[in-house]
RONU-44183 format. One record per residue: residue number from 1; x, y, z of N, C-alpha, C, O in turn. Coordinates in steps of 0.02 Angstrom, whole numbers. Example, Ala and Ser with C-alpha at 12.3 -4.5 7.8 and 13.67 -1.06 7.14 Angstrom:
<sites>
SITE    n    n_xx    n_yy    n_zz   ca_xx   ca_yy   ca_zz    c_xx    c_yy    c_zz    o_xx    o_yy    o_zz
SITE    1     660    -284     390     615    -225     390     660    -165     390     712    -166     423
SITE    2     642    -112     354     684     -53     357     645       2     394     670      57     402
</sites>
This chain:
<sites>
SITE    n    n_xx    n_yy    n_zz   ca_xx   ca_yy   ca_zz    c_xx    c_yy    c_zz    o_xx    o_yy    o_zz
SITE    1   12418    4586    3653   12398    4598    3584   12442    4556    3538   12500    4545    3554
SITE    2   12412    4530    3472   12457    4508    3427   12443    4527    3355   12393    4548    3326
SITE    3   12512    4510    3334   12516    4521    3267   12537    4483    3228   12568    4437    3254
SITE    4   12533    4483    3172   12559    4427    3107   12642    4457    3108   12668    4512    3108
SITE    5   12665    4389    3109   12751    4380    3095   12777    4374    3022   12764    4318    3000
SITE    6   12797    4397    2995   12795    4388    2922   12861    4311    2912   12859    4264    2872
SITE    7   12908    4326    2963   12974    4272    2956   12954    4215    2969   12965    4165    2935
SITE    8   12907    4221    3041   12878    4155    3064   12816    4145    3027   12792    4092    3047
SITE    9   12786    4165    2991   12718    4153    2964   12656    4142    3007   12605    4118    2981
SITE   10   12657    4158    3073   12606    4160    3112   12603    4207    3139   12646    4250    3135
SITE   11   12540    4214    3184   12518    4256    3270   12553    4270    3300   12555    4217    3332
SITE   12   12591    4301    3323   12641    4315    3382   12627    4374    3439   12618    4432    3418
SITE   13   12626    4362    3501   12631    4394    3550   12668    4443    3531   12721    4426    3503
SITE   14   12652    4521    3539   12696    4578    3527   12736    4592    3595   12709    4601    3649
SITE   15   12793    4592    3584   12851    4609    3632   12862    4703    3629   12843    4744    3587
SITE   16   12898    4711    3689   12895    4777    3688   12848    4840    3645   12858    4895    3620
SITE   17   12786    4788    3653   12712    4846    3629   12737    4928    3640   12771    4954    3684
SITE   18   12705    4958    3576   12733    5036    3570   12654    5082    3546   12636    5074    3487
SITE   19   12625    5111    3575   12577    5138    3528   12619    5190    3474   12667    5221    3499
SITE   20   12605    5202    3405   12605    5235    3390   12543    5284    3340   12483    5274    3327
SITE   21   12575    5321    3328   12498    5337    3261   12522    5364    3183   12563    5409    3176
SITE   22   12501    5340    3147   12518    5343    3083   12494    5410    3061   12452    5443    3091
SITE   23   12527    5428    3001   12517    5493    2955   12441    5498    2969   12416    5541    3005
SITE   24   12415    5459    2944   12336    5507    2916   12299    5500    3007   12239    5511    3007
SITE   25   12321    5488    3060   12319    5480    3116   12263    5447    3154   12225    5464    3199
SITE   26   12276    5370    3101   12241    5330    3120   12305    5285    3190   12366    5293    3196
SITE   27   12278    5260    3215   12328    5226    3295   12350    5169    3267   12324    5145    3217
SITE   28   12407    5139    3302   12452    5081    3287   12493    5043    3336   12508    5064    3392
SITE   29   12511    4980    3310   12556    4956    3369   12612    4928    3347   12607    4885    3304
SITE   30   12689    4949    3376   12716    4931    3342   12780    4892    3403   12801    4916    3456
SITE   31   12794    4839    3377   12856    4796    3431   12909    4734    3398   12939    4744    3345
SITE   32   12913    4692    3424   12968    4645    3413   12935    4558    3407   12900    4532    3450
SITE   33   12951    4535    3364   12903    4449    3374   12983    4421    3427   13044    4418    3423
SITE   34   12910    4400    3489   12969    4359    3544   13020    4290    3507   13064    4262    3538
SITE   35   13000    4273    3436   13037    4209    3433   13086    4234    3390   13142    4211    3403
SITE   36   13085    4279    3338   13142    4284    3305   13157    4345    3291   13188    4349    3238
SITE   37   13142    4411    3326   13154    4468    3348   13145    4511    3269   13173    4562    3249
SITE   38   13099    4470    3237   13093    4530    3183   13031    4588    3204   12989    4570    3245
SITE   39   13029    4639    3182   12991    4704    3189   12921    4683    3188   12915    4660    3131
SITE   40   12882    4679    3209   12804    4674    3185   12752    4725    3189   12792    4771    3199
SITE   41   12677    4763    3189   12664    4780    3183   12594    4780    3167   12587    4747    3115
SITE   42   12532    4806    3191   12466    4810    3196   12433    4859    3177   12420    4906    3214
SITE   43   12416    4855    3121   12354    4942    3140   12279    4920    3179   12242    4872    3176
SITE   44   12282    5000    3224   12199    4989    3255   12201    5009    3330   12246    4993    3368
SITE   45   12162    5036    3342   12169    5019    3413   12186    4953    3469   12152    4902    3471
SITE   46   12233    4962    3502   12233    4890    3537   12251    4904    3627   12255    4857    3666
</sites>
């Protein structure tokens, strides 16, 4: 799965993928961008 990198400004492969689920308990994904280890994050099923 990927997500937008905000540091790198692109797509990035999610590292250590996490499901979680948000307040109104819609699903989420949440992990690490492999190039510069900032936080990233997806809503949606994935």
């Amino acid at each position: 799965m990927q997500a937008y990198c905000f540091k790198c400004r692109k797509k990035v492969d999610i590292k250590n993928a996490e499901r979680v689920t948000l307040k109104n308990g819609k699903p989420a994904t949440r992990g690490v961008c492999p190039v510069c280890g900032t936080k990233v994050f997806r809503i949606g099923k994935g």
